[in-house]
N, C-alpha and C positions, 0 to 999 in steps of 0.2 A: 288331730289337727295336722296340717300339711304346709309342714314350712315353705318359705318363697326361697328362691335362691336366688343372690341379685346378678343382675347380670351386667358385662361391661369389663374392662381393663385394669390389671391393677398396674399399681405406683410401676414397680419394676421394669411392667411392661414398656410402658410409655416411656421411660429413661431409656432403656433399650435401642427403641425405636427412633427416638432423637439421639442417642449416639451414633447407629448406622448413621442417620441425615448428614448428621455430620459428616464423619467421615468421607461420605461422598460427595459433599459439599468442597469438602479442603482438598479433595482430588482433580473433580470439574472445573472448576471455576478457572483457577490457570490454563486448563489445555484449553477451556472455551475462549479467553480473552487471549491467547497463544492463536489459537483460531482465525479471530475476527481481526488480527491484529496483517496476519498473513494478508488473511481477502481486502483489505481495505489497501495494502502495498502493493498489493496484485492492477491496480488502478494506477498507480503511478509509473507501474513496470512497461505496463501497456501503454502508457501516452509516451513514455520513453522512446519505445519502442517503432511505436508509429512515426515520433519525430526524425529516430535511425534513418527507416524506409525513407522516409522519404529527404533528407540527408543524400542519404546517399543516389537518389533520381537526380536531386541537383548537384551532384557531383561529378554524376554522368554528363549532363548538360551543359553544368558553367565552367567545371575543372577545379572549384574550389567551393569547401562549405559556407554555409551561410548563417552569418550571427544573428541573434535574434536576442532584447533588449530584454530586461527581467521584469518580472509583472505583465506577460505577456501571456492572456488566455486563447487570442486566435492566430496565425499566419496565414496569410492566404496565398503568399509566397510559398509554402512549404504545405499546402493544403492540409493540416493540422489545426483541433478546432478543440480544446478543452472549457469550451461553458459548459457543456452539458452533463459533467462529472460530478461528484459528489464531494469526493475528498481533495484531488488537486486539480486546483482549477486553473491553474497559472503556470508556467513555465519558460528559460531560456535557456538562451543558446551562445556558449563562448567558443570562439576559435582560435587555432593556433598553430606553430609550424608554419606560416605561409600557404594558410586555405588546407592545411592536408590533416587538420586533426581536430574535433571537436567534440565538448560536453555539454551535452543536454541535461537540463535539469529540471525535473516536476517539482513544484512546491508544494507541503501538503498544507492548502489554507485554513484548519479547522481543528479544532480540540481535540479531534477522534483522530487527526493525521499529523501529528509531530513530527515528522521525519521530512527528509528530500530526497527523491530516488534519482541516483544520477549515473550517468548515460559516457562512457568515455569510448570513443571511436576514431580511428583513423584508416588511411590504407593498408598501412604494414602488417599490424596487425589484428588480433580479437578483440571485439569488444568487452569490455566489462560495467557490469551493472553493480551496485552500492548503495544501500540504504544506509540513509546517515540523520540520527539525531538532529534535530533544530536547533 
């Protein structure tokens, strides 16, 4: 008679193998939502950024920056147009110093984008960029 042998996995195995998962579970997960955390601010850095440029054409122009009111998705004064975004859809613009200094601000309107990425520029010196908590 010719015994069967059975075939398949045993117990140990499979604990095994759901240990690795794990572990590279509790590895992943942070650098991924670390990840997608970046790419989604990267959105807001850019509508900043754009509002800078072109900031700074009407500064060439008028000699002084231009406010722009909060809740504000398009200017067509400042040819900046944030509907078409995902994450910040909205933005303003405060001034100060007498026309020579201003912050731009993206809002991020949506669960996935808690934060505001904000934009501080003037003549004198560098700008700098700030992502800041809601």
């Amino acid at each position: 008679m010719s015994r069967k042998r059975n075939q398949g996995f045993t117990l140990v195995e499979l604990v095994v193998v759901m240990v690795i998962i794990g572990i590279l579970a509790v590895i992943s997960v942070p650098m991924y939502r670390n990840y997608v955390e970046r790419a989604i601010q990267s959105e807001g850095r850019a509508l900043v950024g754009g509002i800078a440029s072109a900031q700074k054409v009407y500064y060439a122009e008028h000699g002084t920056f231009m406010a722009v009111a909060a809740g504000t998705s398009q200017s067509t004064t400042l040819g900046v147009d944030a509907r078409s975004n995902t994450y910040f859809t909205t933005f303003s613009v405060t001034t100060g110093g007498g026309g020579t200094l201003f912050t731009a601000t993206a809002v991020g309107g949506v669960a996935d984008a808690p934060w505001n990425v904000v934009y501080r520029g003037n003549i004198a010196a560098a700008p700098t960029i700030t992502v800041v908590d809601q």
